[in-house]
Biopython code that builds the backbone (N, CA, C, O; Angstrom):
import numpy as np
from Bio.PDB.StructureBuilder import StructureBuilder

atoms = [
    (1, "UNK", "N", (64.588, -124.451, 71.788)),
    (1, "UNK", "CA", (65.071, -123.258, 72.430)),
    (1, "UNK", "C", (64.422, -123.066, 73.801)),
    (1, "UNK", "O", (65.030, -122.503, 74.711)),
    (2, "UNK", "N", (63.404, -123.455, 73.913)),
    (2, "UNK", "CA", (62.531, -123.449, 75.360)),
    (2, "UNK", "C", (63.340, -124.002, 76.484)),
    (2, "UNK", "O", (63.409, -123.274, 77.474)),
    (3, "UNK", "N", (64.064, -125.323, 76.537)),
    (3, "UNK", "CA", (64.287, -125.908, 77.773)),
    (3, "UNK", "C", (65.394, -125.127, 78.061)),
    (3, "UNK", "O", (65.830, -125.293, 79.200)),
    (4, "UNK", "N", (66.091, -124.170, 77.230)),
    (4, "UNK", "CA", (67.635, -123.617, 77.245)),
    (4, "UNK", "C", (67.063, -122.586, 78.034)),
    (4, "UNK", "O", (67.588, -122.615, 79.147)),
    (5, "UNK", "N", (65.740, -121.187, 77.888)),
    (5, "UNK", "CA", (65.706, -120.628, 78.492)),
    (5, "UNK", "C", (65.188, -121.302, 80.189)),
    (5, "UNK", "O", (65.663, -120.912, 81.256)),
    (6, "UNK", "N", (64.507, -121.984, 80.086)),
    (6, "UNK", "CA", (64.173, -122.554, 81.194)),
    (6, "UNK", "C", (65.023, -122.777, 81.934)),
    (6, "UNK", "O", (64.950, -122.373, 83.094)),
    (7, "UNK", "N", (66.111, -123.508, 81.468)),
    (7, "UNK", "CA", (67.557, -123.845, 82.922)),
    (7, "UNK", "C", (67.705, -122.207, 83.484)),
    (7, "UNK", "O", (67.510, -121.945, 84.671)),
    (8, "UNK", "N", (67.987, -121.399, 82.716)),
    (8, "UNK", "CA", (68.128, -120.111, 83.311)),
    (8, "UNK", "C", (67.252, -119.138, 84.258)),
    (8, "UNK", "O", (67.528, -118.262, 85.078)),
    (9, "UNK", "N", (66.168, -119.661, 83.797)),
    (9, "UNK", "CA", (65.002, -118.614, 84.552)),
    (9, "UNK", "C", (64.906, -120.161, 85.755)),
    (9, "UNK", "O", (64.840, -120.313, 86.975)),
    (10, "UNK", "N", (64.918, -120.433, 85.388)),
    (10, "UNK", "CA", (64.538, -121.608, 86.918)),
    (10, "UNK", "C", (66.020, -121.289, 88.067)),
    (10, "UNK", "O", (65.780, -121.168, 89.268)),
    (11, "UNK", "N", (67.469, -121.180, 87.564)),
    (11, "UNK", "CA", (68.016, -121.355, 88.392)),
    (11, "UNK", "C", (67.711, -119.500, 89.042)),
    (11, "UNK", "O", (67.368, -119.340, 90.214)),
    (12, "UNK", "N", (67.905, -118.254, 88.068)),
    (12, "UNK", "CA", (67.663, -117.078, 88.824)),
    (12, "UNK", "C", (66.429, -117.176, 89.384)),
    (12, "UNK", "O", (66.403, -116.169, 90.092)),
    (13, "UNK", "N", (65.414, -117.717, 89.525)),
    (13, "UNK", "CA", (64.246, -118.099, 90.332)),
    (13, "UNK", "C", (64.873, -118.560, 91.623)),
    (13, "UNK", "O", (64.640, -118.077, 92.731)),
    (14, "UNK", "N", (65.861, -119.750, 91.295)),
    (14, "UNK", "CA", (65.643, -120.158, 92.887)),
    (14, "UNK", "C", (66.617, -119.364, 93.778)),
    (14, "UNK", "O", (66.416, -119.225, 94.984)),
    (15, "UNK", "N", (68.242, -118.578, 92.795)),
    (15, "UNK", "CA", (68.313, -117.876, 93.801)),
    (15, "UNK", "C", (67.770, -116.722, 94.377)),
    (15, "UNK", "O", (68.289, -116.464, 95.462)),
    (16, "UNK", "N", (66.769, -115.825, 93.962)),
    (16, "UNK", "CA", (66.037, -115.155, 94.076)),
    (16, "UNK", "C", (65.243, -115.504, 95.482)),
    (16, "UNK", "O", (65.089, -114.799, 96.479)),
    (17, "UNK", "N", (64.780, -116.887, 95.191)),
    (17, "UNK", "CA", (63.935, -117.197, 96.001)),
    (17, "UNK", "C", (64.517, -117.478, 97.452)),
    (17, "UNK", "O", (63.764, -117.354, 98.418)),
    (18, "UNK", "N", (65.938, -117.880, 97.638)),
    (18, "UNK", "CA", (66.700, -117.923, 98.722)),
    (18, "UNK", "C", (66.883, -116.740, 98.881)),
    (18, "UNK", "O", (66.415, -116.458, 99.984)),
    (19, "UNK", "N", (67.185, -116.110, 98.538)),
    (19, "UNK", "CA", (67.845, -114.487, 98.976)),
    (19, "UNK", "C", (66.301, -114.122, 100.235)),
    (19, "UNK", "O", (66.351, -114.052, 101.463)),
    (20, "UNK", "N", (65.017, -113.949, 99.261)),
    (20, "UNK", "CA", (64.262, -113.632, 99.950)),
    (20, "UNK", "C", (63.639, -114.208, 101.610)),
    (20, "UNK", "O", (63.346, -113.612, 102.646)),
    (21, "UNK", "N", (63.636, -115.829, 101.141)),
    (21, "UNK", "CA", (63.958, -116.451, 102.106)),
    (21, "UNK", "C", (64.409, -116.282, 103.011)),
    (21, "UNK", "O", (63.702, -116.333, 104.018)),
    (22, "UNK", "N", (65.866, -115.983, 103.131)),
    (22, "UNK", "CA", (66.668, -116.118, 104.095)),
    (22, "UNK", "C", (67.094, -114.337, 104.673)),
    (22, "UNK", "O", (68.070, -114.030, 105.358)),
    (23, "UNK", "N", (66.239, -113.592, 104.246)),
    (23, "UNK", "CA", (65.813, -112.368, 104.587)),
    (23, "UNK", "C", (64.641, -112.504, 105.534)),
    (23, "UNK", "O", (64.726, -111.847, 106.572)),
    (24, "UNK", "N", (63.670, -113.170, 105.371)),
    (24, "UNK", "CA", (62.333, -113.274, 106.138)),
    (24, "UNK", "C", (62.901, -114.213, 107.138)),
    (24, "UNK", "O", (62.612, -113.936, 108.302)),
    (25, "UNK", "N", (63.564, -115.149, 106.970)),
    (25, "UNK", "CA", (63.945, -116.122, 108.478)),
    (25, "UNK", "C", (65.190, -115.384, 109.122)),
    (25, "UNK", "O", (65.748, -115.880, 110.101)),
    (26, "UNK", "N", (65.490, -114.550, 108.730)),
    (26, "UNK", "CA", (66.365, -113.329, 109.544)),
    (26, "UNK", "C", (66.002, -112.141, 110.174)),
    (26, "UNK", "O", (66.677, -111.528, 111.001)),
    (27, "UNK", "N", (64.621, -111.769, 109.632)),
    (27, "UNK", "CA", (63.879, -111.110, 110.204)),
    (27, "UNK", "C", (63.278, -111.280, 111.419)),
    (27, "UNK", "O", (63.258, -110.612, 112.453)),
    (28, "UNK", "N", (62.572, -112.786, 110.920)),
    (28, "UNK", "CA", (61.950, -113.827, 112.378)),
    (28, "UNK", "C", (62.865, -113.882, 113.115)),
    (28, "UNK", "O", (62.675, -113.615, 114.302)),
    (29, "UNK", "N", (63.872, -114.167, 112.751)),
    (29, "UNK", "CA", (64.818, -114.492, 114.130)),
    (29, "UNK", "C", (64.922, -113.235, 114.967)),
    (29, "UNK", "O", (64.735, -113.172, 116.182)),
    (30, "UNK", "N", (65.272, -112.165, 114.087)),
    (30, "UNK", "CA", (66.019, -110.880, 114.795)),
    (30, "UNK", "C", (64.269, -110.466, 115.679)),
    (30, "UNK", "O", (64.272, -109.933, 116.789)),
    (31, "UNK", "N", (63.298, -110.726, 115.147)),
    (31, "UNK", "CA", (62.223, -110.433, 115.944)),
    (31, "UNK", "C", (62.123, -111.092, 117.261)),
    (31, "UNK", "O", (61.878, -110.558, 118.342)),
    (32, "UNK", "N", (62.384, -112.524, 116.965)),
    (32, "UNK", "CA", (62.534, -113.614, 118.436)),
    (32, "UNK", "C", (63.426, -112.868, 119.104)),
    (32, "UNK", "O", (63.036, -112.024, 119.911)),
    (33, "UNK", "N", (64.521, -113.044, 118.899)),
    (33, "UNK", "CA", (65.812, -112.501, 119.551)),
    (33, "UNK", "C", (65.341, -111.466, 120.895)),
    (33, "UNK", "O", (65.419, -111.669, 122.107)),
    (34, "UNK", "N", (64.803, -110.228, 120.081)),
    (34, "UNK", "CA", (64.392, -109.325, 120.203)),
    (34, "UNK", "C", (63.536, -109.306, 121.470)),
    (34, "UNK", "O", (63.759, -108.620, 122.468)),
    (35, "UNK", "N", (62.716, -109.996, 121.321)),
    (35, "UNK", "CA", (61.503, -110.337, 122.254)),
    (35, "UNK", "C", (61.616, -111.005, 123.594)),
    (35, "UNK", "O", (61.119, -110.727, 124.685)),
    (36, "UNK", "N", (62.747, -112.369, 123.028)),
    (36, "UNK", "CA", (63.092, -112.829, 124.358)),
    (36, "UNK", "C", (64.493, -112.259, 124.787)),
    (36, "UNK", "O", (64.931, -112.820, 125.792)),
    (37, "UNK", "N", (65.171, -111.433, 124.349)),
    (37, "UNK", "CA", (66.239, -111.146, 124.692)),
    (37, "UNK", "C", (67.061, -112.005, 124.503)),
    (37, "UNK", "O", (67.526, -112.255, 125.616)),
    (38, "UNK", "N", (67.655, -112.776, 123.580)),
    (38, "UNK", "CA", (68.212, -114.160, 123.167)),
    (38, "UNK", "C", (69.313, -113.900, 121.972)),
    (38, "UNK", "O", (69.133, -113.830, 120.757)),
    (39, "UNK", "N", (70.704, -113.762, 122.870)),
    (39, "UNK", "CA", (71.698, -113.104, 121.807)),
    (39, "UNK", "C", (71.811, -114.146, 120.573)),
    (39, "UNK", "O", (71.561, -113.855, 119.403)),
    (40, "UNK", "N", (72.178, -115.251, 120.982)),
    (40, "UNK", "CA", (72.385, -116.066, 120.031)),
    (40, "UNK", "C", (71.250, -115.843, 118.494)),
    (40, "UNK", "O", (71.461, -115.831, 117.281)),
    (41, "UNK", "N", (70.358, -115.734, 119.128)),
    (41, "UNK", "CA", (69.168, -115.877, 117.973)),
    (41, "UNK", "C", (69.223, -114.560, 117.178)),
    (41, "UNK", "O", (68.687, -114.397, 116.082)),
    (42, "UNK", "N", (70.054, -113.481, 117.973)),
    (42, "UNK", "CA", (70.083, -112.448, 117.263)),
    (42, "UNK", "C", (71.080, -112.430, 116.370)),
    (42, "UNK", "O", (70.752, -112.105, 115.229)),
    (43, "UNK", "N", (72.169, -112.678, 116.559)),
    (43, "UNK", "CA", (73.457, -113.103, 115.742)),
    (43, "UNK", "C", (72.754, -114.080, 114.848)),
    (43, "UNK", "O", (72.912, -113.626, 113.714)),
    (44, "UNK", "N", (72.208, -114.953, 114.791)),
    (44, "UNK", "CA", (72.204, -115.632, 113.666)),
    (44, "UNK", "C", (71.367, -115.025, 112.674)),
    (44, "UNK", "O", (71.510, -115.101, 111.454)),
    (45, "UNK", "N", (70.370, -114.341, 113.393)),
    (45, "UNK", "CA", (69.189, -113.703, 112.456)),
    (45, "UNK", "C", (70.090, -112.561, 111.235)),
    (45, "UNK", "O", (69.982, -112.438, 110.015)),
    (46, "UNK", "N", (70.804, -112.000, 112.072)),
    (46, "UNK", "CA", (71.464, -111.270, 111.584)),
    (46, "UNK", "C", (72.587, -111.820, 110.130)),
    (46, "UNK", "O", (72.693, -111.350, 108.997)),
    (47, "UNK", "N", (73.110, -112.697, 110.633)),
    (47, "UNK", "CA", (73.831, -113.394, 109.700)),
    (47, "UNK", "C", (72.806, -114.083, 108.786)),
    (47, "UNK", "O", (73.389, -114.827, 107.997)),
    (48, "UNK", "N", (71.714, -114.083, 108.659)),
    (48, "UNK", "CA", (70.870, -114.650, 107.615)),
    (48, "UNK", "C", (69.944, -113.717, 107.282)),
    (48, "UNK", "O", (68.954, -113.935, 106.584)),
    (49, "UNK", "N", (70.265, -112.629, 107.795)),
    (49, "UNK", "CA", (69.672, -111.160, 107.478)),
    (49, "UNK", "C", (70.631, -110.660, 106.518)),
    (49, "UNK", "O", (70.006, -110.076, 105.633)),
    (50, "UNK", "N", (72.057, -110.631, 106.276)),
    (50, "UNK", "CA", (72.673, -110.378, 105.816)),
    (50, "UNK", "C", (73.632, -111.163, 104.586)),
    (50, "UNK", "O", (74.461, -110.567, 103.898)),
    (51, "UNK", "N", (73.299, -112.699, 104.480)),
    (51, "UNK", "CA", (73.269, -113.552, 103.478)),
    (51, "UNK", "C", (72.675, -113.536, 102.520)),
    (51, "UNK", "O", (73.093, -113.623, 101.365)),
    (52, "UNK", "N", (70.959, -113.349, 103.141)),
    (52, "UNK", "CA", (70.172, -112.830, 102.603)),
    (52, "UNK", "C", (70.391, -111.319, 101.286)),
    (52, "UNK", "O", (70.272, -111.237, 100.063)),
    (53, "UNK", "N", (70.605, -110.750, 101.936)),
    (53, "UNK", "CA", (70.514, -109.256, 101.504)),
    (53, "UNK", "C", (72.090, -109.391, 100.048)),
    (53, "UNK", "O", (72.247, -108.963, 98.905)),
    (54, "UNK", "N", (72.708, -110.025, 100.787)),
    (54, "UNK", "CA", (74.003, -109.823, 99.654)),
    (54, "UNK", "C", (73.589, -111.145, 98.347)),
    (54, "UNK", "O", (74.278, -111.143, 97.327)),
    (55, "UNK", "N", (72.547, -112.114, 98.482)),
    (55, "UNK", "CA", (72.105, -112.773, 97.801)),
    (55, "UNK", "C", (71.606, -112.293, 96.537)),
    (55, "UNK", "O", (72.133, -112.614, 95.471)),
    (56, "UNK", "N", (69.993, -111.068, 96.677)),
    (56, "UNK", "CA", (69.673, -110.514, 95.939)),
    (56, "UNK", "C", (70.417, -109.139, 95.585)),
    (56, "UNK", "O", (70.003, -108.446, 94.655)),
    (57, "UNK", "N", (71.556, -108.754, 96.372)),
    (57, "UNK", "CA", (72.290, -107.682, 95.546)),
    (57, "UNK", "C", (73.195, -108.479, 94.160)),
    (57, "UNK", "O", (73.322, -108.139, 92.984)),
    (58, "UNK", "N", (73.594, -109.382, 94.752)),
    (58, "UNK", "CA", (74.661, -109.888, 93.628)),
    (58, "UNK", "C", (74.181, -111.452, 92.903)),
    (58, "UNK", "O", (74.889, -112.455, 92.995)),
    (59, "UNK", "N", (73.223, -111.426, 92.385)),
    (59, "UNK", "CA", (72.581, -112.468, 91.855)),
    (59, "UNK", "C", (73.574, -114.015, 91.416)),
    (59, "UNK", "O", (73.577, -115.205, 91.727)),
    (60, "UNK", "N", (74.350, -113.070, 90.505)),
    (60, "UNK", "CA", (74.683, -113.888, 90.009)),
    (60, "UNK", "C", (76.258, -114.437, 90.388)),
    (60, "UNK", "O", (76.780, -115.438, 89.897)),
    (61, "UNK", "N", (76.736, -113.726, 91.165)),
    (61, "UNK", "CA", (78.155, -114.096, 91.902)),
    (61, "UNK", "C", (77.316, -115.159, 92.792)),
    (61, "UNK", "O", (77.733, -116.317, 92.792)),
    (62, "UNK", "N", (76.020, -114.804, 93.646)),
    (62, "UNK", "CA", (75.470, -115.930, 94.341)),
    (62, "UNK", "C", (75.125, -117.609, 93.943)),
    (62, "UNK", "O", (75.256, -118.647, 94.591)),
    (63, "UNK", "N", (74.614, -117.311, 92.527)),
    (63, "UNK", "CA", (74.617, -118.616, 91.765)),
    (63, "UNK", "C", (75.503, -119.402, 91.808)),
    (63, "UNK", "O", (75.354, -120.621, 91.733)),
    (64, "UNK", "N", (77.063, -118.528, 91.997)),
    (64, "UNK", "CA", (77.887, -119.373, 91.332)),
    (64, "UNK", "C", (78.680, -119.556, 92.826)),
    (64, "UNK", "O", (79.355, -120.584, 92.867)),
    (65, "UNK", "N", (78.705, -118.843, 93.887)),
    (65, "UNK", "CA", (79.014, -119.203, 95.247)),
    (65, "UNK", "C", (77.840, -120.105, 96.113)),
    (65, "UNK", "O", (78.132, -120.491, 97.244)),
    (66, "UNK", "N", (76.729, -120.367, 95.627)),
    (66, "UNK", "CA", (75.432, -120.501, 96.505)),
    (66, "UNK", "C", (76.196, -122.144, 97.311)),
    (66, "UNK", "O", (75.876, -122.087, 98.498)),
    (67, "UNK", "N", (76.901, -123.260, 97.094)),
    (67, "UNK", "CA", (77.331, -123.869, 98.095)),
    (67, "UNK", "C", (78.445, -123.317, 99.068)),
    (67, "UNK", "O", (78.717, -124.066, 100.006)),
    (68, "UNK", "N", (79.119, -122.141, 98.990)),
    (68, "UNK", "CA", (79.864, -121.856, 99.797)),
    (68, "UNK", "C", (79.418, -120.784, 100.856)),
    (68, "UNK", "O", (79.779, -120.635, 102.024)),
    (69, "UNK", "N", (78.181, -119.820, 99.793)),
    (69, "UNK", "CA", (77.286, -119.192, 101.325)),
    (69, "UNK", "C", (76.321, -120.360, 102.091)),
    (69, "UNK", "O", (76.502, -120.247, 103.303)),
    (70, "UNK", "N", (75.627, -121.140, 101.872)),
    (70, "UNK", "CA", (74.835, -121.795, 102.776)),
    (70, "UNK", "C", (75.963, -122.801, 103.444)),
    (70, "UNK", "O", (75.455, -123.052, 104.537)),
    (71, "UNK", "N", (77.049, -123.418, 103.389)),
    (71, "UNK", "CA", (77.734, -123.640, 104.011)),
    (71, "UNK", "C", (78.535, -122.809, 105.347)),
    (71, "UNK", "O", (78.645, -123.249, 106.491)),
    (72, "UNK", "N", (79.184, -121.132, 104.686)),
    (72, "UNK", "CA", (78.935, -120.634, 105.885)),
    (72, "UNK", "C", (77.820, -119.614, 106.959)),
    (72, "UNK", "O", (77.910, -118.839, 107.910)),
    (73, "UNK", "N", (76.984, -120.104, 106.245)),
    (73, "UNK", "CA", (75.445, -120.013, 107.347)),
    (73, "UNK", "C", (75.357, -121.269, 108.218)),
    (73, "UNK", "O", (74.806, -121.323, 109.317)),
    (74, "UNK", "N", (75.998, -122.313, 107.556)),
    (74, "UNK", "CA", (75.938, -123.587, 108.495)),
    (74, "UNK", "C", (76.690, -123.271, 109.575)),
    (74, "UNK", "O", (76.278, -123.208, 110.733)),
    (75, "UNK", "N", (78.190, -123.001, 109.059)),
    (75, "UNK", "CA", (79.105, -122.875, 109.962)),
    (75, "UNK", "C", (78.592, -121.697, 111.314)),
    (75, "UNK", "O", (79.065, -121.881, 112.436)),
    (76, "UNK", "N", (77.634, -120.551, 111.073)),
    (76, "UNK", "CA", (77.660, -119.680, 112.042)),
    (76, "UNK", "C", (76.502, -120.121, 112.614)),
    (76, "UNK", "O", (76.416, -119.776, 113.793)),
    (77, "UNK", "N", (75.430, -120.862, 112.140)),
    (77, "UNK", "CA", (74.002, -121.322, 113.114)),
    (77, "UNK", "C", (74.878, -122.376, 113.803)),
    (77, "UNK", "O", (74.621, -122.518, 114.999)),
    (78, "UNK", "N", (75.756, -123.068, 113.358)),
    (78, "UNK", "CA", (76.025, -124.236, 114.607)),
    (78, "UNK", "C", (77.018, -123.451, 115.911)),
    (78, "UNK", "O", (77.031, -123.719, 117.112)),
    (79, "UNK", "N", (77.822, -122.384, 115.133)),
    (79, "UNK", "CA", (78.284, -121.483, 116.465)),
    (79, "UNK", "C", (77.485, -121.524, 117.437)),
    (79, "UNK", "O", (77.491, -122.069, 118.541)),
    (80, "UNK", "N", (76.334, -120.434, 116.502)),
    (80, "UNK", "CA", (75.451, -119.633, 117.234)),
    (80, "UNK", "C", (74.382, -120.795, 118.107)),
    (80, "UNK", "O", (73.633, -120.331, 118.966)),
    (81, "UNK", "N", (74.373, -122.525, 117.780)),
    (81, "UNK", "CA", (73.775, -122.978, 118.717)),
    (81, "UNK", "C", (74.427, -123.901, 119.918)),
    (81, "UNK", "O", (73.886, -124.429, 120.891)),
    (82, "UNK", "N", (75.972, -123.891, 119.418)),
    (82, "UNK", "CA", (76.767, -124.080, 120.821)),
    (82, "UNK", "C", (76.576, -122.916, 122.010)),
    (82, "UNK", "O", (76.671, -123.102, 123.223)),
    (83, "UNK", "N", (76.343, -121.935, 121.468)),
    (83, "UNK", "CA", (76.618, -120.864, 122.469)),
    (83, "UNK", "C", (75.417, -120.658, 122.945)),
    (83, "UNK", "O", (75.378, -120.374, 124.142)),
    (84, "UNK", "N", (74.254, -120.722, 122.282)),
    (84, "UNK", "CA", (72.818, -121.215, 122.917)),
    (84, "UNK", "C", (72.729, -121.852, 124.384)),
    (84, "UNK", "O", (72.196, -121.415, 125.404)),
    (85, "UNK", "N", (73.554, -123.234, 124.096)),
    (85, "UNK", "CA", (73.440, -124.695, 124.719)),
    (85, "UNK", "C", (73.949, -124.246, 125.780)),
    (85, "UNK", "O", (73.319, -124.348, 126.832)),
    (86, "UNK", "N", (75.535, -123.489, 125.732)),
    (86, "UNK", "CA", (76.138, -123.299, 127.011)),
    (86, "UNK", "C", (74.981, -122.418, 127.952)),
    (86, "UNK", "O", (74.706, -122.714, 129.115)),
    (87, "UNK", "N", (74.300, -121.145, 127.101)),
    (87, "UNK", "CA", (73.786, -120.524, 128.032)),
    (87, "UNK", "C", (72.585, -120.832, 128.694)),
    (87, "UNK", "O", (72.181, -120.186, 129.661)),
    (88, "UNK", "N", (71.683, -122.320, 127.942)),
    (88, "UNK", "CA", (70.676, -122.811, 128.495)),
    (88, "UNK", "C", (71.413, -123.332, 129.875)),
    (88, "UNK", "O", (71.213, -123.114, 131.070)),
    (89, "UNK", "N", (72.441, -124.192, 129.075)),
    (89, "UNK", "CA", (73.019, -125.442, 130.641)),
    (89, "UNK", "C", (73.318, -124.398, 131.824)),
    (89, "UNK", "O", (72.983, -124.680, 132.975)),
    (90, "UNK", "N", (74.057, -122.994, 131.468)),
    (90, "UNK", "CA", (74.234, -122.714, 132.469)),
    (90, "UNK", "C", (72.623, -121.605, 133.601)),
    (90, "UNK", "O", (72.607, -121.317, 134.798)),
    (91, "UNK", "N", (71.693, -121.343, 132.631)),
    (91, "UNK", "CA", (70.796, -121.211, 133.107)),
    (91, "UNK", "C", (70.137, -122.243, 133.840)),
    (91, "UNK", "O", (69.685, -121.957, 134.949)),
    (92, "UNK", "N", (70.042, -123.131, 133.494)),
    (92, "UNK", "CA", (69.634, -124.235, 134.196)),
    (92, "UNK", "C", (70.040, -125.000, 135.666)),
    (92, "UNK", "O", (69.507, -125.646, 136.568)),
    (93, "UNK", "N", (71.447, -124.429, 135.230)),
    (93, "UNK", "CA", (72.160, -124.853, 136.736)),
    (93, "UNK", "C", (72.187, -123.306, 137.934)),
    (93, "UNK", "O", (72.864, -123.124, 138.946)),
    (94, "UNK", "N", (71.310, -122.555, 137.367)),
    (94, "UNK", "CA", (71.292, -121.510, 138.243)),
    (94, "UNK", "C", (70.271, -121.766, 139.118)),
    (94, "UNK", "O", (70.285, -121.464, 140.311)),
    (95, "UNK", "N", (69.014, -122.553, 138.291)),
    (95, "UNK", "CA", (67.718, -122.769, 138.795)),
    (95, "UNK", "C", (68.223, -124.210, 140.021)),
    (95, "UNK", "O", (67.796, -124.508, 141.136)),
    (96, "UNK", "N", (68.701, -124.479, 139.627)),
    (96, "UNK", "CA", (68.861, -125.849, 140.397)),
    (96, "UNK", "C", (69.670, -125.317, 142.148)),
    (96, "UNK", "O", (69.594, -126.092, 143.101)),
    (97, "UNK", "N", (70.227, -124.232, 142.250)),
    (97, "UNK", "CA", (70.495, -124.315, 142.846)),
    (97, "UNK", "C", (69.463, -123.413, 143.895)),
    (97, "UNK", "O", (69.698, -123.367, 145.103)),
]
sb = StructureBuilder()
sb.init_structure("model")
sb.init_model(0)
sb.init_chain("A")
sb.init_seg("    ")
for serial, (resi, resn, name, xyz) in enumerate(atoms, 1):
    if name == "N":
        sb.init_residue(resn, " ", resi, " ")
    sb.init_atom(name, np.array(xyz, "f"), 0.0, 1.0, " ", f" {name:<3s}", serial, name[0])
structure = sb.get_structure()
């Protein structure tokens, strides 16, 4: 009977443990953001501020979605680092001139 409870408490462990996760690296971000004035970093923080948060509200809908939310966290950090890139390149070409 042991290893049966174990699959269970191990998997609500780990989503637990993402939820929180990805609350604290949404925090960091929205703090960076914040600091340097860096939209991108704020949008994403936010979106992993808020992955986060709907993680540990709904435990167990998360378990059973958890490849389709970290997939679209993929999808919005790679937005959010095209739009980075443009605004470095075009910072960069400001300096140059």
């Amino acid at each position: 009977m042991y290893p049966f409870y174990s699959t269970f408490f191990i998997i609500g462990f780990f989503i637990i443990f993402i939820g929180f996760w990805a609350c604290f690296i949404g925090g960091a971000y929205l703090f960076q953001a914040y600091s340097a004035k860096d939209t991108g970093g704020g949008v994403l923080g936010a979106a992993s501020l808020i992955f986060g948060i709907l993680i540990l509200i709904f435990p167990l809908i998360s378990g059973l979605l958890i490849p389709y939310i970290i997939g679209g966290f993929a999808i919005i950090a790679g937005i959010s680092s095209i739009v980075i890139s443009y605004a470095a390149k075009k910072g960069l070409a400001t300096l140059g001139d």
